[in-house]
TIMI-2910 file (N, C-alpha, C, CB; in pm, 1 decimal, decimal comma, always signed):
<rs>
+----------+----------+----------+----------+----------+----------+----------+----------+----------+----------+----------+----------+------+
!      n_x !      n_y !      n_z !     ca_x !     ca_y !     ca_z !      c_x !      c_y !      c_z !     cb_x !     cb_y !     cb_z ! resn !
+----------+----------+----------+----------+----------+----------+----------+----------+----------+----------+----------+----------+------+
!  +2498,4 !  +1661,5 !  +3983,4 !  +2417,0 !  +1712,9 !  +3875,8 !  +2433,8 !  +1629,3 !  +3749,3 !  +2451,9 !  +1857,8 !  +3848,6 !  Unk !
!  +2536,6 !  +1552,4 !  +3708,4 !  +2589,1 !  +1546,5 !  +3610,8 !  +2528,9 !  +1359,3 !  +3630,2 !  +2758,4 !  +1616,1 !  +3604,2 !  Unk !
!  +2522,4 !  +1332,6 !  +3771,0 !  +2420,2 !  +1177,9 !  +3748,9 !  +2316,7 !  +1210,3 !  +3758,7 !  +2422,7 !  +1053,3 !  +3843,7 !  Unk !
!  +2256,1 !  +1293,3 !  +3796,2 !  +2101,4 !  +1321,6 !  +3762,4 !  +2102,5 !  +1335,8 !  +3607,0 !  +2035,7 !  +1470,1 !  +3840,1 !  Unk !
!  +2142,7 !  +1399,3 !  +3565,2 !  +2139,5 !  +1411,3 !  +3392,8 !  +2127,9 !  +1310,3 !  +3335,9 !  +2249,6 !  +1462,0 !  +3323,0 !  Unk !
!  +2244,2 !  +1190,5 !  +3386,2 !  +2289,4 !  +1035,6 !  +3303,7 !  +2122,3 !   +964,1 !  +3333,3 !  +2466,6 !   +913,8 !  +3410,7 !  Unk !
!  +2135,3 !   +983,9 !  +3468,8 !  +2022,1 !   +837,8 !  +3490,5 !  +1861,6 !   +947,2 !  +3391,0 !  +1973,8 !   +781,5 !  +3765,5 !  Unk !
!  +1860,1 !  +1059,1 !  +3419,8 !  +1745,1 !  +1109,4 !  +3326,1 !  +1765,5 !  +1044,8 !  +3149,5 !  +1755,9 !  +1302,3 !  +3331,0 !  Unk !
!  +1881,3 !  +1062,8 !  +3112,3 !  +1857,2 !  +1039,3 !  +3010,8 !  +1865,0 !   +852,0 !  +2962,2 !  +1943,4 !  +1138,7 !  +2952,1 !  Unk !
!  +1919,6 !   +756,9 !  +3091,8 !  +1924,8 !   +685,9 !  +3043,8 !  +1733,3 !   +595,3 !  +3098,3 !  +2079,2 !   +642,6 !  +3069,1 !  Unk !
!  +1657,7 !   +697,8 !  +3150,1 !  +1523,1 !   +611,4 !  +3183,0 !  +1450,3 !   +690,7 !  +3011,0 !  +1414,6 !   +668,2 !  +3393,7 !  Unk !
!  +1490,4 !   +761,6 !  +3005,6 !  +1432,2 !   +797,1 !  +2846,0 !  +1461,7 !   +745,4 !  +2748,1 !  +1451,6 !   +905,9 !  +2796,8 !  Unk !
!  +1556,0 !   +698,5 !  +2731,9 !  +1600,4 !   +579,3 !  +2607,9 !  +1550,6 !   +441,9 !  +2645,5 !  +1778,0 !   +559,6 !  +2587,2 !  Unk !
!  +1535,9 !   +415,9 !  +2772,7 !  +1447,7 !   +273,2 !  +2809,0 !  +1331,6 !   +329,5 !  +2806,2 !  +1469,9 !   +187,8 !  +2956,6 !  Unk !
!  +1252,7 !   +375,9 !  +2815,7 !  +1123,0 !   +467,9 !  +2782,7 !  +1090,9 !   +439,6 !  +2586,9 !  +1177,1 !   +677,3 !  +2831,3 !  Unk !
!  +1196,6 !   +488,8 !  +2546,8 !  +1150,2 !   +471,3 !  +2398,6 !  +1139,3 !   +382,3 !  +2319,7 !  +1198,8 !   +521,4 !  +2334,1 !  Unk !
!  +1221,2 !   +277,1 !  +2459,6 !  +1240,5 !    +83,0 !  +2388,2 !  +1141,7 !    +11,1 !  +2396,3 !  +1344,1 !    -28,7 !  +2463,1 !  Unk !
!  +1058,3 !    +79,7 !  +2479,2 !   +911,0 !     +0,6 !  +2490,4 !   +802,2 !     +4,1 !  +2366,0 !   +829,0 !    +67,8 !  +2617,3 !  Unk !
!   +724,9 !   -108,9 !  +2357,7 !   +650,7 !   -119,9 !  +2266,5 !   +496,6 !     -6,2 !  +2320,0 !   +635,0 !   -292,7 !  +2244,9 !  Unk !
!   +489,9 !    +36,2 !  +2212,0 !   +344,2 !    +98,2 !  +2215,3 !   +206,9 !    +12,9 !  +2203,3 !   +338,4 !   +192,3 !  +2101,8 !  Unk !
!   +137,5 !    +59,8 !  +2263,7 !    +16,2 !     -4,4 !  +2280,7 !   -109,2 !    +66,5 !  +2211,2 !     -3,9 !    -17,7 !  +2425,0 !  Unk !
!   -165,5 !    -27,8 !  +2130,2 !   -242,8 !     +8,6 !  +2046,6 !   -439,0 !     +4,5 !  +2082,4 !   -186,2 !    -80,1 !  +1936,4 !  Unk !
!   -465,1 !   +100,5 !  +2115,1 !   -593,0 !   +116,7 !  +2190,5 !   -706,4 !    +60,7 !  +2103,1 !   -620,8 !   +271,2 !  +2228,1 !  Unk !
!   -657,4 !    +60,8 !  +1969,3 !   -852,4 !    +70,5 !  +1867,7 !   -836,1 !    -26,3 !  +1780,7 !   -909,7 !   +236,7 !  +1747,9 !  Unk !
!   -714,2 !    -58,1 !  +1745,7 !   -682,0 !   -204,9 !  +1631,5 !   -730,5 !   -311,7 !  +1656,6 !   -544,8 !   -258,2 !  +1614,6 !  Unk !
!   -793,2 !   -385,8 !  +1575,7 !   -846,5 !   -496,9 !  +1583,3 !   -865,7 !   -534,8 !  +1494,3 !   -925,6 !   -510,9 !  +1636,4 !  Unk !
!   -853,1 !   -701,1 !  +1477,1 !   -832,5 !   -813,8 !  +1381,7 !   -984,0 !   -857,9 !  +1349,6 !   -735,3 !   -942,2 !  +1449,7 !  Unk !
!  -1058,7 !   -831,6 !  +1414,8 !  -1222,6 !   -834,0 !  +1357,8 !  -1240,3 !   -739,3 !  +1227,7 !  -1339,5 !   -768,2 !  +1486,4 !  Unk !
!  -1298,0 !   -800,5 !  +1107,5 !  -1336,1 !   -749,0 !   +979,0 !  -1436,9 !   -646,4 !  +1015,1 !  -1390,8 !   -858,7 !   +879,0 !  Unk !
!  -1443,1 !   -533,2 !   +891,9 !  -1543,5 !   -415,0 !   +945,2 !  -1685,5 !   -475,6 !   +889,5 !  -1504,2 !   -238,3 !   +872,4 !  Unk !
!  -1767,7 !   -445,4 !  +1017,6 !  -1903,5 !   -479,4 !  +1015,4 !  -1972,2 !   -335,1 !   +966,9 !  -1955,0 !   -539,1 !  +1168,3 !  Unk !
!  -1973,4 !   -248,6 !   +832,8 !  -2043,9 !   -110,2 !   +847,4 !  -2103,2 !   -128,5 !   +733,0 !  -1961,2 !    +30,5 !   +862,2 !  Unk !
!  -2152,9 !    +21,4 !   +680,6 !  -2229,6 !    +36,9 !   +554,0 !  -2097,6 !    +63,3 !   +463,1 !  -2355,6 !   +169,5 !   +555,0 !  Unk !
!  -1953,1 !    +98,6 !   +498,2 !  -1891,5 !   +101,9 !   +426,8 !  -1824,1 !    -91,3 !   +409,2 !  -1812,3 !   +230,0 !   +466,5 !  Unk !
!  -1857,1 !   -190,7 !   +479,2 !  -1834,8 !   -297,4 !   +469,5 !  -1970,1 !   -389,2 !   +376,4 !  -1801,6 !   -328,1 !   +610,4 !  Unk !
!  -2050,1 !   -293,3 !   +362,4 !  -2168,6 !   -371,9 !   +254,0 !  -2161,9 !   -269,8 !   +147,8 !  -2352,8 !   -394,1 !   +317,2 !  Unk !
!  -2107,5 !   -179,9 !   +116,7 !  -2117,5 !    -83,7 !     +1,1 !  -1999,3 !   -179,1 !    -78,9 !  -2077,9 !   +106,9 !    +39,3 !  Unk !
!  -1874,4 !   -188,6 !     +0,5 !  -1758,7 !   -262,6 !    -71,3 !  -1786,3 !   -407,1 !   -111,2 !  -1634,8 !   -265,0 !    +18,8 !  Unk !
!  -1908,1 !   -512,3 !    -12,3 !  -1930,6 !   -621,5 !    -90,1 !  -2026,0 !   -569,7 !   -231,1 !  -2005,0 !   -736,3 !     +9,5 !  Unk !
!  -2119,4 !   -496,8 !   -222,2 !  -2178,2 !   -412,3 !   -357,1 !  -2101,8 !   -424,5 !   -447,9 !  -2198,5 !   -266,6 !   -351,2 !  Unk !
!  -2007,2 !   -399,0 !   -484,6 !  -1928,8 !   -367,9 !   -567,1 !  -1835,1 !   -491,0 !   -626,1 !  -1865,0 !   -265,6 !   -508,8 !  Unk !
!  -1849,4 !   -563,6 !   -550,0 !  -1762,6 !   -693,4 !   -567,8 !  -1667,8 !   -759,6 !   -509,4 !  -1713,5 !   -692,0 !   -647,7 !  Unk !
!  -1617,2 !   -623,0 !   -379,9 !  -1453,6 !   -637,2 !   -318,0 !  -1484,4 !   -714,7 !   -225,3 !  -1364,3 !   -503,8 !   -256,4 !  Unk !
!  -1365,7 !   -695,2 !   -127,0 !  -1380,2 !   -744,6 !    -22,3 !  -1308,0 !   -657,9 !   +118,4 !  -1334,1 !   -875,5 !    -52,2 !  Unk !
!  -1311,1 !   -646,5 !   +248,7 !  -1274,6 !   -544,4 !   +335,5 !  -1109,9 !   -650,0 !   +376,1 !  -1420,5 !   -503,9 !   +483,1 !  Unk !
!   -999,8 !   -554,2 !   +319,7 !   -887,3 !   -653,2 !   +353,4 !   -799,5 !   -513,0 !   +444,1 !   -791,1 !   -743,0 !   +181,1 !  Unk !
!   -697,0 !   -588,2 !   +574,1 !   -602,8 !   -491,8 !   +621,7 !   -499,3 !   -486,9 !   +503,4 !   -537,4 !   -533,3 !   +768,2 !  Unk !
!   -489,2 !   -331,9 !   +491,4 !   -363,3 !   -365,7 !   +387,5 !   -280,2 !   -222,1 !   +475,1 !   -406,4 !   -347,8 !   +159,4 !  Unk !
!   -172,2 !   -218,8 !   +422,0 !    -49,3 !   -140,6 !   +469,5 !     +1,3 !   -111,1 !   +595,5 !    -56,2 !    -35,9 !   +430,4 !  Unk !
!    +65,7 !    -40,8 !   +580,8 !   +226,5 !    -86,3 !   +716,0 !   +102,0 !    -93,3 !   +848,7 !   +414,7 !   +114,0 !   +760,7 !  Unk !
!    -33,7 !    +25,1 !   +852,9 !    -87,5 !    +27,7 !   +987,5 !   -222,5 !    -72,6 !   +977,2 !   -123,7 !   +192,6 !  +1036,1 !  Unk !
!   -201,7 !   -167,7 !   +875,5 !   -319,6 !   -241,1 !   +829,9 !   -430,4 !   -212,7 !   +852,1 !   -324,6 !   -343,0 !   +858,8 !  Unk !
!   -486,2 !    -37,8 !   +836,9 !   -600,8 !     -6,6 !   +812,2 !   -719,8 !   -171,5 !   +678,0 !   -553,5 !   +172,9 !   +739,0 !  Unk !
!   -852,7 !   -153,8 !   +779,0 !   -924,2 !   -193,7 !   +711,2 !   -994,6 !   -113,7 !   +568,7 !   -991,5 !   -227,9 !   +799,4 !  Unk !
!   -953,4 !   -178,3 !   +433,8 !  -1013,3 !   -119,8 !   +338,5 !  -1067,5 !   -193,0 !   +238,2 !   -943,1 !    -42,1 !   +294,5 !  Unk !
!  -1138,9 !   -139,8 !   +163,0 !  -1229,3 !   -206,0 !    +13,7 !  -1145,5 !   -289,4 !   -103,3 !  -1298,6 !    -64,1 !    -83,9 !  Unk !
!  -1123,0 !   -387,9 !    -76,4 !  -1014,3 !   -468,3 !   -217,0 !  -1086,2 !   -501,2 !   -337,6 !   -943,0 !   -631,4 !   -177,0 !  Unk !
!  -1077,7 !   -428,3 !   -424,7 !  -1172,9 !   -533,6 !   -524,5 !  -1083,0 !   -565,5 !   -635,0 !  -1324,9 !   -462,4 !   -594,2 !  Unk !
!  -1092,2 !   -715,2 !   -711,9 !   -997,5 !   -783,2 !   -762,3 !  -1022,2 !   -739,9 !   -909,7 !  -1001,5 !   -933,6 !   -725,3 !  Unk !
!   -938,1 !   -711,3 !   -991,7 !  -1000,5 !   -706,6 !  -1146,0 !   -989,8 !   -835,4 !  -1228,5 !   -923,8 !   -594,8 !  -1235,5 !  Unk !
!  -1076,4 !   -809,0 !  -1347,3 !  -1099,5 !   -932,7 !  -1410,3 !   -952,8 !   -969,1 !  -1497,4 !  -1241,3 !   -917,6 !  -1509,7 !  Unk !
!   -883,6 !   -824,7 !  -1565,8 !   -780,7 !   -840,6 !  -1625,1 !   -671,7 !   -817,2 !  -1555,2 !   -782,9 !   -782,8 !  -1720,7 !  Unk !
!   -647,6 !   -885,7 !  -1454,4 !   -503,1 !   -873,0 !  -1405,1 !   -430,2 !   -991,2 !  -1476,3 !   -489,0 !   -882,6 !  -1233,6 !  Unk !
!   -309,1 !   -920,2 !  -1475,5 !   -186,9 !   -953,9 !  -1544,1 !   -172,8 !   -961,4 !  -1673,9 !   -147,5 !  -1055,7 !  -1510,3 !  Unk !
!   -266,8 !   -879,7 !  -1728,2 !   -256,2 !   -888,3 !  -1909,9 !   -183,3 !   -766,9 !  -1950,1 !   -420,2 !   -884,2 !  -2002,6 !  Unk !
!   -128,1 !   -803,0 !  -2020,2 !    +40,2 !   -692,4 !  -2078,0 !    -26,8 !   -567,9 !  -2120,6 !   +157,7 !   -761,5 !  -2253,1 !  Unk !
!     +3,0 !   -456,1 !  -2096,8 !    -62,2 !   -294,5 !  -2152,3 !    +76,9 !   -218,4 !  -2161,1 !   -190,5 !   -195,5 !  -2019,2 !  Unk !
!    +50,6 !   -126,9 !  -2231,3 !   +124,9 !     -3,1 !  -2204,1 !    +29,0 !   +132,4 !  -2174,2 !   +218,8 !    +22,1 !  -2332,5 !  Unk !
!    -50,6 !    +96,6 !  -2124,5 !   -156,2 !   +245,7 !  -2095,6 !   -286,7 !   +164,9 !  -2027,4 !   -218,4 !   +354,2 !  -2279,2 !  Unk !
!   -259,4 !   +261,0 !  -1862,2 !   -393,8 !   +230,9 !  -1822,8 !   -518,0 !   +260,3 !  -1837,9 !   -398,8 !   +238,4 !  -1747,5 !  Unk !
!   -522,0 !   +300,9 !  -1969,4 !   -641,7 !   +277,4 !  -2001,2 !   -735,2 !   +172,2 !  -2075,1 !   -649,8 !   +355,1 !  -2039,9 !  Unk !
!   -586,4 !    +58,7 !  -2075,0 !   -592,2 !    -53,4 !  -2145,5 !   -681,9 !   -163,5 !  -2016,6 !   -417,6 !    -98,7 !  -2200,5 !  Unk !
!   -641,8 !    -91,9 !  -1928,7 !   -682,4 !   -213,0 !  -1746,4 !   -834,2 !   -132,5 !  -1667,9 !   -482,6 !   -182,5 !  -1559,2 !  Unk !
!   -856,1 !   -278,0 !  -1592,4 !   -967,9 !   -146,9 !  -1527,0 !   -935,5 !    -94,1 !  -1420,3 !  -1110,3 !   -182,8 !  -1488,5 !  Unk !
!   -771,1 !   -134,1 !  -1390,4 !   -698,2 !    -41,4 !  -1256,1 !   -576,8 !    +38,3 !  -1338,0 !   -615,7 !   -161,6 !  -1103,9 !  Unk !
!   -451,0 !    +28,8 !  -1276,0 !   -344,8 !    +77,0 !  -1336,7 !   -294,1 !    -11,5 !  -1434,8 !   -253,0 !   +109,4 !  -1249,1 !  Unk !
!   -211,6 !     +0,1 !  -1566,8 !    -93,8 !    -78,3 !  -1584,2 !    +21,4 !    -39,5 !  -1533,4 !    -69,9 !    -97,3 !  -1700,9 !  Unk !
!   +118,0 !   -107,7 !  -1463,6 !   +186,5 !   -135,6 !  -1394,9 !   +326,6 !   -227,2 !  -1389,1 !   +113,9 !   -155,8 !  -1345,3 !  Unk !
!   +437,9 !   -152,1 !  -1317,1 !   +550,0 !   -271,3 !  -1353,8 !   +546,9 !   -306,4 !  -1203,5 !   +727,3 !   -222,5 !  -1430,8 !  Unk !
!   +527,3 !   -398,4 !  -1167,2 !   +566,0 !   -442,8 !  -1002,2 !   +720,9 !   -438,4 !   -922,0 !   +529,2 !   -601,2 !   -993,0 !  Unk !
!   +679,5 !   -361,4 !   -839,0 !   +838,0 !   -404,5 !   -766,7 !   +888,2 !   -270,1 !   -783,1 !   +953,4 !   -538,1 !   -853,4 !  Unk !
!   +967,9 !   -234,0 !   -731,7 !  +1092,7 !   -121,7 !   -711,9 !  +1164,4 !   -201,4 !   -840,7 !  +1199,9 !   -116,8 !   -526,1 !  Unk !
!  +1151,5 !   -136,9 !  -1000,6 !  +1172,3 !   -219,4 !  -1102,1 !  +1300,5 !   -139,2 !  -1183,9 !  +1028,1 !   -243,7 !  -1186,7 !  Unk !
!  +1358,9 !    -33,3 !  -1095,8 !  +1487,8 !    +25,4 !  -1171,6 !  +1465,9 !    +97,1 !  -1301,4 !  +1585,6 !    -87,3 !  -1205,8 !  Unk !
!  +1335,2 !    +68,7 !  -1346,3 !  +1314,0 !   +170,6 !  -1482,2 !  +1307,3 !   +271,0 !  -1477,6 !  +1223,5 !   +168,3 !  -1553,5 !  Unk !
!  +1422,9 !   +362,6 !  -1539,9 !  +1383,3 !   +493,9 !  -1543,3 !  +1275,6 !   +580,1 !  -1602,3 !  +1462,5 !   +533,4 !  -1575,8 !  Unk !
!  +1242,6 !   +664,5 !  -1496,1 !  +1082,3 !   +732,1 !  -1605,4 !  +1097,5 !   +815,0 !  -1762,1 !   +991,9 !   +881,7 !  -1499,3 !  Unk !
!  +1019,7 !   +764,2 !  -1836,4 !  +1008,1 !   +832,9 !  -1952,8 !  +1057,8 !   +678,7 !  -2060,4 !  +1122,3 !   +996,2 !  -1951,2 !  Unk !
!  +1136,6 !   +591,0 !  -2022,3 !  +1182,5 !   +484,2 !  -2064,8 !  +1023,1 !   +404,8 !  -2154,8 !  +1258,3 !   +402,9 !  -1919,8 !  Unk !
!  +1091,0 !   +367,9 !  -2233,6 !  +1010,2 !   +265,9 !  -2323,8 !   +945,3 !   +119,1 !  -2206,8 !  +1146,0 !   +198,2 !  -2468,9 !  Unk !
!   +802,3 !   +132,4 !  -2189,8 !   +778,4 !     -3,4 !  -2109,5 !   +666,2 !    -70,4 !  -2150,1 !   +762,1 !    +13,9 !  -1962,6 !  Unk !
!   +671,1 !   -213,0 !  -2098,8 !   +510,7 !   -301,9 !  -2108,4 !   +505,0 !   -297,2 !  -1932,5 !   +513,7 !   -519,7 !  -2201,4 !  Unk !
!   +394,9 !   -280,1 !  -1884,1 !   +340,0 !   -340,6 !  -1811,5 !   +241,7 !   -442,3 !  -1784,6 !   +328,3 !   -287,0 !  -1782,7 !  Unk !
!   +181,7 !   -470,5 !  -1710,1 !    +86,8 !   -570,5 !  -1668,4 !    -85,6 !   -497,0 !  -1577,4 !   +197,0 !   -675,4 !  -1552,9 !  Unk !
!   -173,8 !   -528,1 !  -1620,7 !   -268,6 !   -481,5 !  -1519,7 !   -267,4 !   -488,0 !  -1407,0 !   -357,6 !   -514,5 !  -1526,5 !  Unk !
!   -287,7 !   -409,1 !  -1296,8 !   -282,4 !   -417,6 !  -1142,5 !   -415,9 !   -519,0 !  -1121,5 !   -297,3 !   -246,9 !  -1056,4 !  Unk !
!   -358,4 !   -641,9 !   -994,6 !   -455,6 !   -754,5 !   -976,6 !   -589,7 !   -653,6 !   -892,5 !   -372,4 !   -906,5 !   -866,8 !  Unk !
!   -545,6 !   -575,9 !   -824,5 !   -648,3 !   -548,6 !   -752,6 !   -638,8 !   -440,7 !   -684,1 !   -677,4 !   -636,4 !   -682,8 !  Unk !
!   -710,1 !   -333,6 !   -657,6 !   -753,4 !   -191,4 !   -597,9 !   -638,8 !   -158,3 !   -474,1 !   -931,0 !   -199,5 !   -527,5 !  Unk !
!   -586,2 !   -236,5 !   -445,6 !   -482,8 !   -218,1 !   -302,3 !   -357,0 !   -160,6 !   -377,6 !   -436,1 !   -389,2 !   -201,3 !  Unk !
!   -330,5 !    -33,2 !   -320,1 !   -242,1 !    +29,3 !   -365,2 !    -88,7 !     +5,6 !   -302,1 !   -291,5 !   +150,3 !   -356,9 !  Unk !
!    -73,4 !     +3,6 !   -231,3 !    +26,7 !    -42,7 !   -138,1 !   +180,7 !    -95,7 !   -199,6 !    -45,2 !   -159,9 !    -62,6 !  Unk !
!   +258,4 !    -88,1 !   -174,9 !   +388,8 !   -165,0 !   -234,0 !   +408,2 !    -24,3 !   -310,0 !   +369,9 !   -335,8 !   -342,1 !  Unk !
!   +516,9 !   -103,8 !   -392,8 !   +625,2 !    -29,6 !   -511,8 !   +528,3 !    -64,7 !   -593,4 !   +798,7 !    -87,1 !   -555,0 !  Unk !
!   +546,0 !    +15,3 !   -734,0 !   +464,9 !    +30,9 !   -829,4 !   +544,0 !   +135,1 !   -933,6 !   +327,5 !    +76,7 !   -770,8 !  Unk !
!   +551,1 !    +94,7 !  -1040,2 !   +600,5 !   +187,5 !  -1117,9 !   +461,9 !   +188,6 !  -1271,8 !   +786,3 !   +132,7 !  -1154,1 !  Unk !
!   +412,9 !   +302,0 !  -1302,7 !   +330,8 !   +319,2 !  -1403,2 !   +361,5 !   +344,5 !  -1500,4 !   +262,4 !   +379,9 !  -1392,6 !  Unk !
!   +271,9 !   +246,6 !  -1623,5 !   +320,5 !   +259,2 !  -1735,3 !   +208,4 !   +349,5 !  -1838,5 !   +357,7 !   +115,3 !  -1776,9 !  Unk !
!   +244,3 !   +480,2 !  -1901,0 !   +122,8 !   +603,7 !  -1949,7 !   +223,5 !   +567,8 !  -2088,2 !   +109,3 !   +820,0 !  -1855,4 !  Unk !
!    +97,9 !   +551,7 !  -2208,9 !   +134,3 !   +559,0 !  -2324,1 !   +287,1 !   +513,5 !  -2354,3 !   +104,3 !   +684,0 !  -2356,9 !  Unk !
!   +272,5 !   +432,4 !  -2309,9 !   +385,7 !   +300,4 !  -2341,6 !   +538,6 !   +354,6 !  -2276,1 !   +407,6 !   +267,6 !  -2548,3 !  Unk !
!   +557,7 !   +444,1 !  -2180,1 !   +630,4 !   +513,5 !  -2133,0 !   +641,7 !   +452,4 !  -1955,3 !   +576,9 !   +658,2 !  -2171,9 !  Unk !
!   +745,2 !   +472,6 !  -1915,6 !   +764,0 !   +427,6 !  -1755,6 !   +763,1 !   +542,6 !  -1670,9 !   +904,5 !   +350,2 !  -1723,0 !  Unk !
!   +657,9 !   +520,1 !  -1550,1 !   +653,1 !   +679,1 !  -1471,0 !   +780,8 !   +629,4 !  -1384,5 !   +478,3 !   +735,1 !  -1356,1 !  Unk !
!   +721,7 !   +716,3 !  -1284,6 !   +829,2 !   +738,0 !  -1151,4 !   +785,9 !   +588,6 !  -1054,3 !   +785,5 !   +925,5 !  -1040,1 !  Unk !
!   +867,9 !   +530,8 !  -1033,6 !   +793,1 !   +420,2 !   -918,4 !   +795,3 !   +481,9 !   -762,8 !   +891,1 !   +254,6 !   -911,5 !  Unk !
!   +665,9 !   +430,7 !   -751,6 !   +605,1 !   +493,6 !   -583,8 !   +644,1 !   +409,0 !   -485,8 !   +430,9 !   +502,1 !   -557,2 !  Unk !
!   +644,6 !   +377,7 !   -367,3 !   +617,9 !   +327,5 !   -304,0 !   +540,4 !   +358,1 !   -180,7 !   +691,9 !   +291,9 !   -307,3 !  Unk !
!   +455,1 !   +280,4 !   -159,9 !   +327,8 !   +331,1 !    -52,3 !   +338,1 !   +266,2 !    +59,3 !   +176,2 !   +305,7 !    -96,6 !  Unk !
!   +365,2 !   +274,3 !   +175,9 !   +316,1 !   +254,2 !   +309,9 !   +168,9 !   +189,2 !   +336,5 !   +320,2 !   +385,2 !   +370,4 !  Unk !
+----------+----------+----------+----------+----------+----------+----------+----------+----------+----------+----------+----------+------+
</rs>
């Protein structure tokens, strides 16, 4: 009883070492109305995050110009990076280059440092 148990549990841990197979992913750009609504606008259809869903990137004109309030950018202002600032802290940020949210990010509201995110 007690090798039936072993070898059960040891085909289940080789079971979980295997790679998964991905049925619908694909490296072809999206051909839709949501892939001509996003050139409309200016972007472009980029994979972004950990499952590189296809989505709408659009680049802003003021990235990287110093703010302390996004309402200074036409995306977020922003400190890049997992940046150790604590929230409520005195900050400058920089305008976000472009609509892809993804990464660490810490926000800068009325010259103040939020919480930094990090997104998947």
């Amino acid at each position: 009883m007690i090798r039936i148990s072993l070898i059960a549990a040891v085909a289940l841990l080789a079971a979980a070492c295997s790679p998964q197979t991905t049925g619908a992913a694909s490296d072809a750009p999206m051909q839709s109305a949501d892939a001509a609504s996003c050139a409309t606008r200016g972007g472009t259809m980029k994979q972004v995050g950990r499952m590189q869903s296809w989505q709408c990137v659009i680049s802003y004109a003021d990235a990287g110009k110093r703010c302390t309030d996004g309402d200074q950018c036409q995306g977020d202002c922003r400190i890049e990076g997992n940046s150790g600032v604590a929230p409520g802290t005195a900050a400058t940020g920089v305008c976000q280059a472009t609509s892809d949210r993804f990464g660490c990010n810490t926000t800068v509201e009325d010259g103040k440092a939020g919480p930094t995110l990090c997104i998947d």
